[in-house]
SEVEXLUM-719319 format. One record per atom (N, C-alpha, C): atom name; residue number from 1; x, y, z. Coordinates in steps of 0.2 Angstrom, whole numbers. Example, Ala and Ser with C-alpha at 12.3 -4.5 7.8 and 13.67 -1.06 7.14 Angstrom:
N  1  66  -28  39
CA  1  62  -22  39
C  1  66  -16  39
N  2  64  -11  35
CA  2  68  -5  36
C  2  64  0  39
REM end
This chain:
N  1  185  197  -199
CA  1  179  200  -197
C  1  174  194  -197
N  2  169  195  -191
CA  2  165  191  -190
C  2  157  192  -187
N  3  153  189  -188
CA  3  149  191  -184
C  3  144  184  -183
N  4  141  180  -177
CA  4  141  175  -177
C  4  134  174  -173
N  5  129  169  -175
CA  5  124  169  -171
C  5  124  161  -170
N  6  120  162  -159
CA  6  118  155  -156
C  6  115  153  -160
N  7  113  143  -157
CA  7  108  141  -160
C  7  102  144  -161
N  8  101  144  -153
CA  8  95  148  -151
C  8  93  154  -157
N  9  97  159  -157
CA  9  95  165  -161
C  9  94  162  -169
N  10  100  157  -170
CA  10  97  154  -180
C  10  91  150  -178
N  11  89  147  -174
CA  11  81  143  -173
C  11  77  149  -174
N  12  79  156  -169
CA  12  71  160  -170
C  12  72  163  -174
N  13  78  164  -180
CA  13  77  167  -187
C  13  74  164  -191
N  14  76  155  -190
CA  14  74  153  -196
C  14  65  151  -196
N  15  63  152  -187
CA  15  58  150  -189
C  15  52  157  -190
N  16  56  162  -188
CA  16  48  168  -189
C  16  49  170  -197
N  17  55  168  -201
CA  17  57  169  -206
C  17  52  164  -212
N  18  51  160  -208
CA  18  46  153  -210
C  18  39  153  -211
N  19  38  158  -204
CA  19  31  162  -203
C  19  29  164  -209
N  20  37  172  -209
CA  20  33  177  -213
C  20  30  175  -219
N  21  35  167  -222
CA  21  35  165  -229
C  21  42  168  -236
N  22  43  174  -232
CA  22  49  177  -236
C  22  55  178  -230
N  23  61  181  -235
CA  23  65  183  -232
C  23  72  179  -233
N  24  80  185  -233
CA  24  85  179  -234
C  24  88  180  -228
N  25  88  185  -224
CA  25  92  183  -215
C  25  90  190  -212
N  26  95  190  -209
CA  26  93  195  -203
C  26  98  200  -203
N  27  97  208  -202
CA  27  102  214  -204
C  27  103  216  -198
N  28  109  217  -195
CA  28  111  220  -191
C  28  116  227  -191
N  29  116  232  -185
CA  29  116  238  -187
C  29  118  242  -182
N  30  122  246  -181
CA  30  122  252  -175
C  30  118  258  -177
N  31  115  263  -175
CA  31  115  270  -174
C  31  114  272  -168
N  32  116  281  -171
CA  32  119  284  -167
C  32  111  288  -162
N  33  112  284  -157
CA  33  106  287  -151
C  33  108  286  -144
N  34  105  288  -138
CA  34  104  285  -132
C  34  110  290  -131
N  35  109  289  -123
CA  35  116  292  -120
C  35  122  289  -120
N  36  126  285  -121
CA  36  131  281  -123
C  36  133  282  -129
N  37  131  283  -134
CA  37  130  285  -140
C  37  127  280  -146
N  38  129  274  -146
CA  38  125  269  -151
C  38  121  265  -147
N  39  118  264  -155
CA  39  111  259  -151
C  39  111  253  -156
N  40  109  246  -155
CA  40  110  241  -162
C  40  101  241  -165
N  41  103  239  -170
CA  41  97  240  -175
C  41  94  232  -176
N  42  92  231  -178
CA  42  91  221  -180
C  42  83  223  -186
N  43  85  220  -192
CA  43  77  220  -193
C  43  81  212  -200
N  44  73  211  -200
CA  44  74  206  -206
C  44  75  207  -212
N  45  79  204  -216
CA  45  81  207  -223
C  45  75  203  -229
N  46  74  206  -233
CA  46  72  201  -239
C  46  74  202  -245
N  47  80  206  -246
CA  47  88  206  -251
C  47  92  208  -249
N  48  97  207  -253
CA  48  105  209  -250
C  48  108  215  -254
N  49  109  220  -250
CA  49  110  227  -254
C  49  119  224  -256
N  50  119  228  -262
CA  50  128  227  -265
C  50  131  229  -258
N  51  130  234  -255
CA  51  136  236  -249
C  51  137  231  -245
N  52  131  228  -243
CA  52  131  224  -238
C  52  137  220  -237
N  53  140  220  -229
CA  53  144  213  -229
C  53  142  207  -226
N  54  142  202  -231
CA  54  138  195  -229
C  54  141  190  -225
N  55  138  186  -219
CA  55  140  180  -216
C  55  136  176  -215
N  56  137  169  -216
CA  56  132  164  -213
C  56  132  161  -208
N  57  130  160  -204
CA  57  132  155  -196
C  57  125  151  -195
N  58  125  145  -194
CA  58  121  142  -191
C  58  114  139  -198
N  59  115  140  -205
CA  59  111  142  -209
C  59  107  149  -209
N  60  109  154  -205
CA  60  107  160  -207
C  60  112  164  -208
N  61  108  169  -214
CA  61  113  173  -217
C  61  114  182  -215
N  62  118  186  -211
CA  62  117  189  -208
C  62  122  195  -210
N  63  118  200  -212
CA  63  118  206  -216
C  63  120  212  -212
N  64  129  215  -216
CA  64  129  219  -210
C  64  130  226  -216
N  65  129  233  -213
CA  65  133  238  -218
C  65  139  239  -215
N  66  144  242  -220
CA  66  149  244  -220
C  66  152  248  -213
N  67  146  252  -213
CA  67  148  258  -207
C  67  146  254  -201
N  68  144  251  -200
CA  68  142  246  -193
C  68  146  242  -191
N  69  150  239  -198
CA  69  155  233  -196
C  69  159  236  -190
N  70  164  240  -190
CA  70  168  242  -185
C  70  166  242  -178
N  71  159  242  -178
CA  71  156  241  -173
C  71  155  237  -169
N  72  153  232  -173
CA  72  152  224  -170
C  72  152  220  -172
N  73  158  220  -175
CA  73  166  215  -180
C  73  165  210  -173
N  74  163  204  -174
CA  74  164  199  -167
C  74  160  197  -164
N  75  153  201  -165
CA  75  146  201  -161
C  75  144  193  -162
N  76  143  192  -158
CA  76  139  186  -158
C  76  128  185  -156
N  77  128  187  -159
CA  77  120  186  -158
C  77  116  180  -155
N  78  114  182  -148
CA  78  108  176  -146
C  78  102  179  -145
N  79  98  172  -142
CA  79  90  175  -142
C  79  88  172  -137
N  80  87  176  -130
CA  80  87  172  -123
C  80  79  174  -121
N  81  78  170  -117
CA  81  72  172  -112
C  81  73  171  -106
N  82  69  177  -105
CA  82  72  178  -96
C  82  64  183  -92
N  83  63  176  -89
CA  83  54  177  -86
C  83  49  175  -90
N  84  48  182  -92
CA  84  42  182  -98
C  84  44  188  -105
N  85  50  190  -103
CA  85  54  192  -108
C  85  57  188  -112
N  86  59  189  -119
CA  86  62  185  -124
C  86  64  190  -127
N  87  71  189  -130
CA  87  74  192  -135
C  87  80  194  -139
N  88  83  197  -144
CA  88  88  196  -145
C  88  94  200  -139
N  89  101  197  -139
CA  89  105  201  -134
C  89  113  200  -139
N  90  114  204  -139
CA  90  120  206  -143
C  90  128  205  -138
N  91  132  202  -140
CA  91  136  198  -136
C  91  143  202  -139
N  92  145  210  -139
CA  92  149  212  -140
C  92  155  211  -138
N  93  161  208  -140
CA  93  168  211  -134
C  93  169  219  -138
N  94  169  222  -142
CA  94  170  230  -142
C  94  167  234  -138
N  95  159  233  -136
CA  95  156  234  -130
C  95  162  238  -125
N  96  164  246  -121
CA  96  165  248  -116
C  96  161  248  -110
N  97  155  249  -113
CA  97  151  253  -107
C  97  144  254  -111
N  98  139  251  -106
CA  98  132  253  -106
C  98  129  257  -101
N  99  124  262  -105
CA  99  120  264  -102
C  99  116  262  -96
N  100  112  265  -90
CA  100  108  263  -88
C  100  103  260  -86
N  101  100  262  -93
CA  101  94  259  -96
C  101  94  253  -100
N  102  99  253  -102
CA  102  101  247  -109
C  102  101  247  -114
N  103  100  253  -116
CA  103  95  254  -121
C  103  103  255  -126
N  104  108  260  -124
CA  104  114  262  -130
C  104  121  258  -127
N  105  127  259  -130
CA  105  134  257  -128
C  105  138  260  -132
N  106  145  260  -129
CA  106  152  265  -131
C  106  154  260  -133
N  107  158  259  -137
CA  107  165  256  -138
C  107  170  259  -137
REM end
């Protein structure tokens, strides 16, 4: 079980992380929306809940729950820009099929 982040992506953790002045990594997460049916979650963490399952890559620590792991056991986390867009993009192989829009995915 893994879940792994570019440089790219641990640079812009560590540095909005630096910003805020708090915080130990970054939480990633499925729910259940969109037409595909899941959608990924991302938000900054500033503790590590007992459930959590923990990983480091890159110096960031990267916080996932239980119910999500099966989901995106292997996800590799980057953080691109593309024009005047930037942002995080989720590098599934469980990934079958995306929406439309972008927005959800099957496995």
């Amino acid at each position: 079980m893994s879940v792994t982040l570019t440089d790219a992506a641990a640079r812009h953790v560590t540095r909005y992380m630096t910003k805020r002045g708090k915080g130990v990594g970054v939480r990633l997460g499925v729910r259940t929306t969109g037409c595909s049916g899941l959608a990924y979650k991302i938000e900054y963490a500033d503790e590590v809940a007992p459930e959590d399952v923990v990983f480091e890559d890159n110096g960031v620590k990267v916080l996932v729950d239980p119910k999500s792991m099966a989901y995106i056991d292997g996800t590799q986390l980057d953080f691109v820009r593309e024009g005047l867009n930037e942002g995080f993009k989720f590098l599934n192989p469980n990934e079958r099929d995306r929406c439309g829009c972008g927005e959800s995915f099957r496995v």
